[in-house]
C-alpha positions as CSV (number, residue, x, y, z in Angstrom):
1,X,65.9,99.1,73.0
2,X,62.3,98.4,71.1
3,X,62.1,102.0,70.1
4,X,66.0,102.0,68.8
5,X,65.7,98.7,66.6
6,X,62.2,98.9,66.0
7,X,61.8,95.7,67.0
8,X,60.4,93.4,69.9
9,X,63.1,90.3,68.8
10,X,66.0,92.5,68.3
11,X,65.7,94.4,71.7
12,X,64.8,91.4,73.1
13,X,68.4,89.9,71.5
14,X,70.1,92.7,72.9
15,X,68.8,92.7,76.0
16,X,69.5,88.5,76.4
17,X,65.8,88.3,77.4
18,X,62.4,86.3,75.6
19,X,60.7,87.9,73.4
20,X,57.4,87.9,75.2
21,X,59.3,89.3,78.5
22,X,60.4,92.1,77.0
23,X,56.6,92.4,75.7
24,X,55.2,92.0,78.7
25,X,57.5,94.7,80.4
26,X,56.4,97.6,77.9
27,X,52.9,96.3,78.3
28,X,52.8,96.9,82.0
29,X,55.3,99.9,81.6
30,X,52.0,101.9,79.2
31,X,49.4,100.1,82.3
32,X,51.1,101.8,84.2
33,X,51.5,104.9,82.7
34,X,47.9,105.0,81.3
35,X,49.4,105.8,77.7
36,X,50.6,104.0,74.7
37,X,54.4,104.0,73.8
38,X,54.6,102.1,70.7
39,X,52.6,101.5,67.9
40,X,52.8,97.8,67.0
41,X,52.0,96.6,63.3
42,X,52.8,93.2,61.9
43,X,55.9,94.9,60.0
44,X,57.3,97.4,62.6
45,X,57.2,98.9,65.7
46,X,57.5,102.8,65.8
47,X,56.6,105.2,68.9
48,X,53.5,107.2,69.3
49,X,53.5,110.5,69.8
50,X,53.5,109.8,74.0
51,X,56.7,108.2,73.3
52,X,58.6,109.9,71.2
53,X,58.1,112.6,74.3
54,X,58.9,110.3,76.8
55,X,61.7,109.1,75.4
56,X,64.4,111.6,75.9
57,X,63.4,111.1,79.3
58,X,63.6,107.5,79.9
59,X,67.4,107.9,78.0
60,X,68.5,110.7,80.6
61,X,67.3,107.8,83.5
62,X,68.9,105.0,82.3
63,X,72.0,107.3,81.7
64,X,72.1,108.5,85.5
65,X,71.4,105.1,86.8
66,X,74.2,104.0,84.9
67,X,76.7,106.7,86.3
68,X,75.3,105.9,90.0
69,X,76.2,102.6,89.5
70,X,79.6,103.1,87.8
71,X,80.1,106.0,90.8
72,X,79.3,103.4,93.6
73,X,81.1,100.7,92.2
74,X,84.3,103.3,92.1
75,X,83.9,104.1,95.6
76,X,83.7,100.3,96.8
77,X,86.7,99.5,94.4
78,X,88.5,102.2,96.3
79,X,89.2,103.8,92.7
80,X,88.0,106.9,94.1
81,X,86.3,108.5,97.3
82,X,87.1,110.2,100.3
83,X,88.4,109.8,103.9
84,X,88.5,111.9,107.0
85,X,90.5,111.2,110.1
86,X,91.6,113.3,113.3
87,X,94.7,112.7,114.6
88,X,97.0,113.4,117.6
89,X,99.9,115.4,116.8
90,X,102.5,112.2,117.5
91,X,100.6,110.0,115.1
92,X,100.5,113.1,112.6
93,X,104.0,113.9,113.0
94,X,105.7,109.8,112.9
95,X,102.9,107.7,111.2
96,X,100.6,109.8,108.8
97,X,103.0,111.2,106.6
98,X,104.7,107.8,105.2
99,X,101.3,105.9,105.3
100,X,99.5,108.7,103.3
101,X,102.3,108.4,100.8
102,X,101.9,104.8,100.4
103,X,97.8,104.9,100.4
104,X,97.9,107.8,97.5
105,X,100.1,106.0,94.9
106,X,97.7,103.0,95.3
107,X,94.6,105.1,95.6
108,X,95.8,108.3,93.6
109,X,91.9,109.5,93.1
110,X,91.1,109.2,96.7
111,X,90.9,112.6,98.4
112,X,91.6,113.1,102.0
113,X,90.8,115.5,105.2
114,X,93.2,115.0,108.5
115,X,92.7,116.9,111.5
116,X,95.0,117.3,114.3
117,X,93.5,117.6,117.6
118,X,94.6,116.2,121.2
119,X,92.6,113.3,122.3
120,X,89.9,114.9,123.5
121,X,89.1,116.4,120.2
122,X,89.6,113.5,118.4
123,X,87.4,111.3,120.5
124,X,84.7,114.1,120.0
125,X,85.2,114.7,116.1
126,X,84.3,111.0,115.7
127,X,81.4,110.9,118.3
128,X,80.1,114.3,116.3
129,X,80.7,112.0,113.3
130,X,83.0,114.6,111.7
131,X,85.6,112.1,110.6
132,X,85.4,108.5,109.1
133,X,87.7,107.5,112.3
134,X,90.2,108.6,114.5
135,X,93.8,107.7,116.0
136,X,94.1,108.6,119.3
137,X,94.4,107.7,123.2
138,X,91.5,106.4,125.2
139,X,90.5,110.8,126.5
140,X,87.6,108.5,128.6
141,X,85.5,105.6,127.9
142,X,82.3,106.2,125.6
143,X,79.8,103.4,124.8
144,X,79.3,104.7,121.5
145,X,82.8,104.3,120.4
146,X,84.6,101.4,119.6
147,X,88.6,101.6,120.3
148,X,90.6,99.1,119.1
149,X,94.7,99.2,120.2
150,X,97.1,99.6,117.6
151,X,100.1,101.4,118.9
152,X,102.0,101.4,122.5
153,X,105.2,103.6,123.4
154,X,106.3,104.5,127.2
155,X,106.8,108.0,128.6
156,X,109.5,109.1,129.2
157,X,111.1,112.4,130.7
158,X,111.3,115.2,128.6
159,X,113.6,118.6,129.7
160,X,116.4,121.1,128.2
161,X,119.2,119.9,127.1
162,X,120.9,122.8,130.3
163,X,118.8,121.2,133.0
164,X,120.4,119.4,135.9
165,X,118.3,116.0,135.0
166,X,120.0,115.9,131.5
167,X,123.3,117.0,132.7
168,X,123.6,114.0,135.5
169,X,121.2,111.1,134.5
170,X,120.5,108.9,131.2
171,X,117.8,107.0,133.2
172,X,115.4,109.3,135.9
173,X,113.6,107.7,138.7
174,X,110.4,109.2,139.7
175,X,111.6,110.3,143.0
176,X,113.7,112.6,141.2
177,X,110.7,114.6,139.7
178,X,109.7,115.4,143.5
179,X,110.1,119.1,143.8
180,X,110.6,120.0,140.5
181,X,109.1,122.6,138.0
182,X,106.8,120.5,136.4
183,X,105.2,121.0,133.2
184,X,101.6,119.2,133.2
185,X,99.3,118.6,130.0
186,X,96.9,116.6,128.5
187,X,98.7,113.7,128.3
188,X,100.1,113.7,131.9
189,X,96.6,114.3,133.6
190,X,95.5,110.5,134.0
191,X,99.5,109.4,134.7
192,X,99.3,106.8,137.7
193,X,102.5,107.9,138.9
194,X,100.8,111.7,139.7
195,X,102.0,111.4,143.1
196,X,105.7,111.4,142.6
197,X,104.6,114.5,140.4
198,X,102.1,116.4,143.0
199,X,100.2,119.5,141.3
200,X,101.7,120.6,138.6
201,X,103.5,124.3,138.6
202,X,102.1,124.7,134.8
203,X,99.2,123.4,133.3
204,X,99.6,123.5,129.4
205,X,96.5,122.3,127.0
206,X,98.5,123.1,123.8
207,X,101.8,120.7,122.7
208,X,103.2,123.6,120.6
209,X,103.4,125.8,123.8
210,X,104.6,123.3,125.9
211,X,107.3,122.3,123.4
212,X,108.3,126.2,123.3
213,X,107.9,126.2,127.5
214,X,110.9,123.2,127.4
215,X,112.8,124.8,124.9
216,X,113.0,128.1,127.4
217,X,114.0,125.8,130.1
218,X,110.9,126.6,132.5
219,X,110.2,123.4,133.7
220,X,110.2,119.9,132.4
221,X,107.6,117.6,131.7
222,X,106.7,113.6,130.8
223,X,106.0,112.6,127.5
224,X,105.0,109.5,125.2
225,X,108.4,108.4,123.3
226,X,106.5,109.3,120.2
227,X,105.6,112.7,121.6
228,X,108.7,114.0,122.3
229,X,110.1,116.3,119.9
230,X,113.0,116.0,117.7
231,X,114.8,119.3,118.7
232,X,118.6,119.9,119.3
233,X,117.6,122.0,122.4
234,X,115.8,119.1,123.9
235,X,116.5,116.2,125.7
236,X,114.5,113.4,127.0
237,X,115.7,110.1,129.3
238,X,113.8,106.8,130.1
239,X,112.1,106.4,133.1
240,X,112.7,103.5,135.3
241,X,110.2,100.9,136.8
242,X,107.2,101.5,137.1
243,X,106.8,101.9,133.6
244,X,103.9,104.2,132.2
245,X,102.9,103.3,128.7
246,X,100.3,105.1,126.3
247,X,98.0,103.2,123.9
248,X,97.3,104.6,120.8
249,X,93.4,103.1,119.2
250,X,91.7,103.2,116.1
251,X,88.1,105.1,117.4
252,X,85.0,104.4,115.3
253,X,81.3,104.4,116.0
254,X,79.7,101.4,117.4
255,X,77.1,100.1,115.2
256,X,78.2,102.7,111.5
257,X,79.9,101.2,108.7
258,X,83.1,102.8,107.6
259,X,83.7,103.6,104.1
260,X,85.8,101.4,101.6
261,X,88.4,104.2,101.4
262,X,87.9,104.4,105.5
263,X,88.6,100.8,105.6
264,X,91.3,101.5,102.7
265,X,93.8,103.1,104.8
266,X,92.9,101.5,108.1
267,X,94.3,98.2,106.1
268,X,97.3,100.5,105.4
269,X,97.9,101.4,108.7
270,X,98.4,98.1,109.6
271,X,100.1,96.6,106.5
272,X,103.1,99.5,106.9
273,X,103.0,100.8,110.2
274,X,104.9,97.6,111.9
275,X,107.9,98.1,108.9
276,X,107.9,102.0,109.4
277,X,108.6,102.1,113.3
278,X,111.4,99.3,112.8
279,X,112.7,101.7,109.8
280,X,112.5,104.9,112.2
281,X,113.5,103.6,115.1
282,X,110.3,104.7,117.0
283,X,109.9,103.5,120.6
284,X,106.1,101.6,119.9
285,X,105.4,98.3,120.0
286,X,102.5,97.1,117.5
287,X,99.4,95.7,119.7
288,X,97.6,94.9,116.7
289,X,99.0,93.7,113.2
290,X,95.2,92.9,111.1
291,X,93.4,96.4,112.7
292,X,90.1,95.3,109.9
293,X,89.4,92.0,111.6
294,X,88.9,93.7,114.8
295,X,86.3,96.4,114.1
């Protein structure tokens, strides 16, 4: 500012400082430096020769610092940034598509990565710190992670539409999945009811082979209402008492602060989540309405 106007008062004007501050902060700018900056006569002030090649310099500084800024206070207005979550394939499939839509026409700038992965996966893509957070089951407890319920639905049992248990019942009792071809995965493994069940026949890690394995009538499985596929060929049927129900958490890391875009669409999870399973029907019940206030 003193080497545009040429002058200690009118930088100092420009600047909303004293006179002698803005004097004193060149002063201690050329101790500093061990050179002079500005040549000072009782008519002008002009820049030496040390100046005039440090100047370009001090302009590309002030430049970048004022893009940083401009940058950091983009990200924490949300204007623009980036998120990464890792999903499992019901919340993928019934939740991330409608919330997405609503986060990017009030964040349009904000860029986003989603990975779909069963709960294992997600639980380890957050631990590696791959993702901002994750939605997910509880795969096993980790003191490093914090997991906050947001979403419960029940299991229920899922077979093909020709099978004898869609063909008799609209509710199934656990007795009745004593002796049958049962179809075991992920989400069945930590199921308290695993006695009715016994050892599975099939062991499947992957839902999209399991979905393909129900729709070729091989066995039949249990799945979280969310979970089951909306397929003609398929059929599923509550289960009576005992009930088995699946949360559905927010995982973050204990102790990291998430992103304001992270925290962006965690607020719009739980501002349109509650409206979108009562618009779609979805068998969930919402655990947690204000998801923010509880990380």
């Amino acid at each position: 500012m003193v080497a545009r106007h040429g002058s200690f008062n009118q930088a100092a004007v420009e600047l909303a400082r004293t006179q002698p501050a803005v004097t004193l902060a060149i002063k201690q700018l050329e101790q500093y430096l061990g050179v002079s900056l500005l040549e000072r006569t009782t008519r002008s002030v002009s820049l030496t020769k040390e100046g005039q090649n440090f100047i370009p310099i001090v302009n590309k500084l002030v430049l970048d610092f004022d893009l940083a800024m401009t940058d950091m206070t983009g990200i924490a207005e949300c204007r623009f940034g980036h998120v990464s979550i890792a999903v499992v394939a019901s919340i993928a499939t019934n939740i991330m598509p409608p919330t997405i839509s609503t986060f990017t026409k009030k964040h349009p700038d904000i860029s986003m990565h989603l990975f779909d992965d069963n709960s294992q996966g997600v639980q380890q893509r957050v631990e590696a710190n791959e993702v901002d957070f994750g939605i997910s089951s509880v795969w096993q407890p980790n003191k490093k992670l914090n997991f906050i319920p947001f979403l419960q639905d029940t299991f229920e049992v899922v077979c093909h539409k020709d099978h004898d248990l869609a063909t008799k019942n609209t509710q199934v009792s656990w007795n009745q999945l004593e002796g049958l071809s049962f179809m075991g995965s992920g989400l069945t493994n930590n199921l308290k009811m695993q006695k009715y069940i016994g050892n599975p026949k099939f062991q499947i890690s992957n839902t999209t082979t399991l979905i393909a394995m129900l729709k070729a009538n091989i066995g039949i499985t249990v799945l979280p209402s969310m979970a089951v596929p909306k397929d003609p060929e398929i059929r599923s049927f509550p289960l009576e008492k005992p009930f088995e129900t699946r949360d559905i958490c927010i995982i973050t890391r204990r102790n990291t602060s998430l992103s304001p875009a992270a925290k962006a669409m965690i607020s719009t999870l739980s501002e349109h989540t509650p409206q979108l399973v009562q618009d779609t029907g979805l068998n969930a019940n919402i655990l947690y309405t204000d998801l923010l206030k509880q990380l």
